[in-house]
ROMAR-741598 format. One record per residue (C-alpha): x negated, z negated, y negated; residue in three letters. Coordinates in pm, 1 decimal, padded with zeros to 6 digits. Each point is the difference from the previous one (the first is absolute). Layout:
ROMAR-741598
<<X,Z,Y>,"ALA">
...
END
This chain:
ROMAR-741598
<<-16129.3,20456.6,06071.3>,"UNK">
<<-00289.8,-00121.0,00166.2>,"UNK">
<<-00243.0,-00194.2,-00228.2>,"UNK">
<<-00378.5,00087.5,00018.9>,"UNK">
<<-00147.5,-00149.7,-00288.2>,"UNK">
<<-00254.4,00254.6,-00100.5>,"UNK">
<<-00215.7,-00008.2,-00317.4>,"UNK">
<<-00237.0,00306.9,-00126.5>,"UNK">
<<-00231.8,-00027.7,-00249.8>,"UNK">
<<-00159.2,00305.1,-00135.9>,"UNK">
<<-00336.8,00018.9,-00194.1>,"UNK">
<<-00095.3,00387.6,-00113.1>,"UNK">
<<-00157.5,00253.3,-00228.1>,"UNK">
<<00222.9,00219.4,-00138.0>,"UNK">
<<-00076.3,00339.6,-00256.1>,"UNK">
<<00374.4,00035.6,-00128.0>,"UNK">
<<00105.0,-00331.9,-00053.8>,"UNK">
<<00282.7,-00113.3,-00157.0>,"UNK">
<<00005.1,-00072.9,-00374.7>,"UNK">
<<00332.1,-00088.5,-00097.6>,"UNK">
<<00311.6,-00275.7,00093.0>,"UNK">
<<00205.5,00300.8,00036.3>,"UNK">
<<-00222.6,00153.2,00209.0>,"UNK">
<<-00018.4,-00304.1,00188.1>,"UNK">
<<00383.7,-00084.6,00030.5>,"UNK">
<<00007.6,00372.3,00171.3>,"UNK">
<<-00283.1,-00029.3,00252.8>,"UNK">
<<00127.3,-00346.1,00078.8>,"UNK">
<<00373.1,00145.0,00051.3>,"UNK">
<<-00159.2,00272.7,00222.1>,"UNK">
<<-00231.2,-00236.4,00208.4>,"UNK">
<<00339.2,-00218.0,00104.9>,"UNK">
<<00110.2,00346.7,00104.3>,"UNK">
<<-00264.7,00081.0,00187.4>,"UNK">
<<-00065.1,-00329.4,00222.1>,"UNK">
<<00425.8,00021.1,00058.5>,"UNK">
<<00095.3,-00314.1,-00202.4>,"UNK">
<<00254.6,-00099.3,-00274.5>,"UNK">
<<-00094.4,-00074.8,-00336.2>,"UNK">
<<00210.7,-00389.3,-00067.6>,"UNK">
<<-00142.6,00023.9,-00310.8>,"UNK">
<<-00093.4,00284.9,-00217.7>,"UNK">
<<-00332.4,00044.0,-00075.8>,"UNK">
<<-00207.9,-00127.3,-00301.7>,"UNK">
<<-00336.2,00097.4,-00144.8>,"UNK">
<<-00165.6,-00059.4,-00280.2>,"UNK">
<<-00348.8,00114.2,-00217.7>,"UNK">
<<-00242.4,-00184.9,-00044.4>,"UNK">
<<-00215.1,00055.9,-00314.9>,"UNK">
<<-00232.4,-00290.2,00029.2>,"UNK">
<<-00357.1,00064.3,-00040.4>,"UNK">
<<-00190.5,00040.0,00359.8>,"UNK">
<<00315.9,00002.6,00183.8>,"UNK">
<<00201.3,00290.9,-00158.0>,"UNK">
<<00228.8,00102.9,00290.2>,"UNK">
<<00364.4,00028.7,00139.6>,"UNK">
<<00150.2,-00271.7,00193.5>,"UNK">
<<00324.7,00031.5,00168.9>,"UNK">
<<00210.0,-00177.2,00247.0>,"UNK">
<<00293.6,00069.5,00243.0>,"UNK">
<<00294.0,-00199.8,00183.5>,"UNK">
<<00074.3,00160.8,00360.3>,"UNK">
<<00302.4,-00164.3,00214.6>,"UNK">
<<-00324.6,-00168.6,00230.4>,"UNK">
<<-00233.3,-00092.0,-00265.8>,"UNK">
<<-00191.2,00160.3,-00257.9>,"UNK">
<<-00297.0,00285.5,-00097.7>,"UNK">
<<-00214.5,-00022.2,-00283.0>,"UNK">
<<-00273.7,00179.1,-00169.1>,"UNK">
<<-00237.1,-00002.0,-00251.6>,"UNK">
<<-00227.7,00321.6,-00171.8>,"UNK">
<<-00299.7,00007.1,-00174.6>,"UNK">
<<-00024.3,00317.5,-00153.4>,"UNK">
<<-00269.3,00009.0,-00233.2>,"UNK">
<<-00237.8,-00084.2,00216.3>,"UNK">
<<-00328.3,00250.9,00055.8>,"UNK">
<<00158.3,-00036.1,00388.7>,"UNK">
<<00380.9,-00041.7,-00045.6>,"UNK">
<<00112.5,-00249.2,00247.9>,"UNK">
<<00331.9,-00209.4,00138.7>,"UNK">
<<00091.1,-00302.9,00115.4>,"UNK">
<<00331.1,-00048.3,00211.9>,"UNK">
<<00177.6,-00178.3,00271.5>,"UNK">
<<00324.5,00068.9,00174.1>,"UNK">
<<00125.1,-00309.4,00218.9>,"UNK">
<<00321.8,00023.5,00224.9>,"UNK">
<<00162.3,-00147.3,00263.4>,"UNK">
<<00132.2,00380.4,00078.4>,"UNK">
<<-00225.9,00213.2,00208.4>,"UNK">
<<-00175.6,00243.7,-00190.4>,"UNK">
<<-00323.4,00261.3,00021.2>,"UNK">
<<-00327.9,-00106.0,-00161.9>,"UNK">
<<-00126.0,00391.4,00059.7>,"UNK">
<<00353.5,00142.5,-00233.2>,"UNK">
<<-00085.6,-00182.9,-00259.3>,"UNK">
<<-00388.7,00069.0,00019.3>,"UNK">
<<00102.0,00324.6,-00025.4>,"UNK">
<<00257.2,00015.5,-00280.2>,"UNK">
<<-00312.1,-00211.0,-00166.6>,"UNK">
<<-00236.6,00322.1,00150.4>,"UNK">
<<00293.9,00240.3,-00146.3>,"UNK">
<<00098.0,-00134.9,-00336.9>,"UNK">
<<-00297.4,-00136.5,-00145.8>,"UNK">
<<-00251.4,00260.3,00179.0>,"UNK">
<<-00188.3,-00293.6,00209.3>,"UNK">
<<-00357.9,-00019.0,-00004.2>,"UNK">
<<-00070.4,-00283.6,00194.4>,"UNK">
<<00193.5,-00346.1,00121.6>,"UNK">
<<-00055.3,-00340.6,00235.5>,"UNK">
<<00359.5,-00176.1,00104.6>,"UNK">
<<00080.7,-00266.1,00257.3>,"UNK">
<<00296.1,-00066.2,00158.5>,"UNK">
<<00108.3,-00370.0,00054.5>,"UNK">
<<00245.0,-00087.7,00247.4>,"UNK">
<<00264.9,-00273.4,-00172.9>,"UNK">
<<00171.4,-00095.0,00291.5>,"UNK">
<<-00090.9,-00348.6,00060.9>,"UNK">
<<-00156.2,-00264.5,-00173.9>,"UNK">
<<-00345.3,00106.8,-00003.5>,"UNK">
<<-00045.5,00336.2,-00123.1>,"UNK">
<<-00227.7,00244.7,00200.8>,"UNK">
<<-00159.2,00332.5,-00091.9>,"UNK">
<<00177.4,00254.3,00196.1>,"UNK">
<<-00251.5,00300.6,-00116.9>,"UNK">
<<-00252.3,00037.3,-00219.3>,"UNK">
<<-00068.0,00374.7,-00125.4>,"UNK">
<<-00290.2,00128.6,-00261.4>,"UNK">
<<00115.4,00356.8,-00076.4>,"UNK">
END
């Protein structure tokens, strides 16, 4: 396997987030899926019930790394947090759309950085 070294992070709106660590454990299971990795270790989530920063938060192993996300659901404007980093090859647009599918998208801003050496540079820079 070739190593790339590629980290995404995602920042959207979302109308149908996710509100549950079950929820959560199953959209992270299906993201792994979808960007053709294997999960190392299974995923976790967790609710958070604090005030001002009720939300989901979950987190998942892959073979090259890791994804993780987190949900704010009660927002007025539901929106997410994540990042997927891996030294696999993967596509920043199949996971913008599994975002786009799943969680009905309403608007998002990622960057790609490019981990290969030991300065990290922005490969692309996208507000959606």
């Amino acid at each position: 396997m070739e190593k790339n070294h590629k980290h995404m992070v995602l920042n959207a709106t979302v109308r149908n987030p996710i509100v549950s660590a079950d929820m959560c454990v199953k959209w992270l299971k299906q993201l792994v899926n979808i960007i053709d990795m294997q999960i190392l270790i299974d995923p976790v989530a967790r609710y958070c019930d604090t005030e001002g920063n009720e939300g989901v938060t979950g987190t998942v192993v892959i073979e090259t790394s890791h994804a993780s996300i987190h949900v704010w659901h009660k927002e007025e404007n539901p929106y997410i947090r994540m990042d997927v980093y891996s030294c696999k090859d993967f596509s920043a647009e199949k996971i913008l759309n599994f975002v786009r599918e799943t969680m009905d998208l309403v608007h998002a801003g990622y960057f790609l950085i490019d981990r290969n050496d030991s300065l990290p540079k922005m490969i692309e820079n996208v507000i959606i």
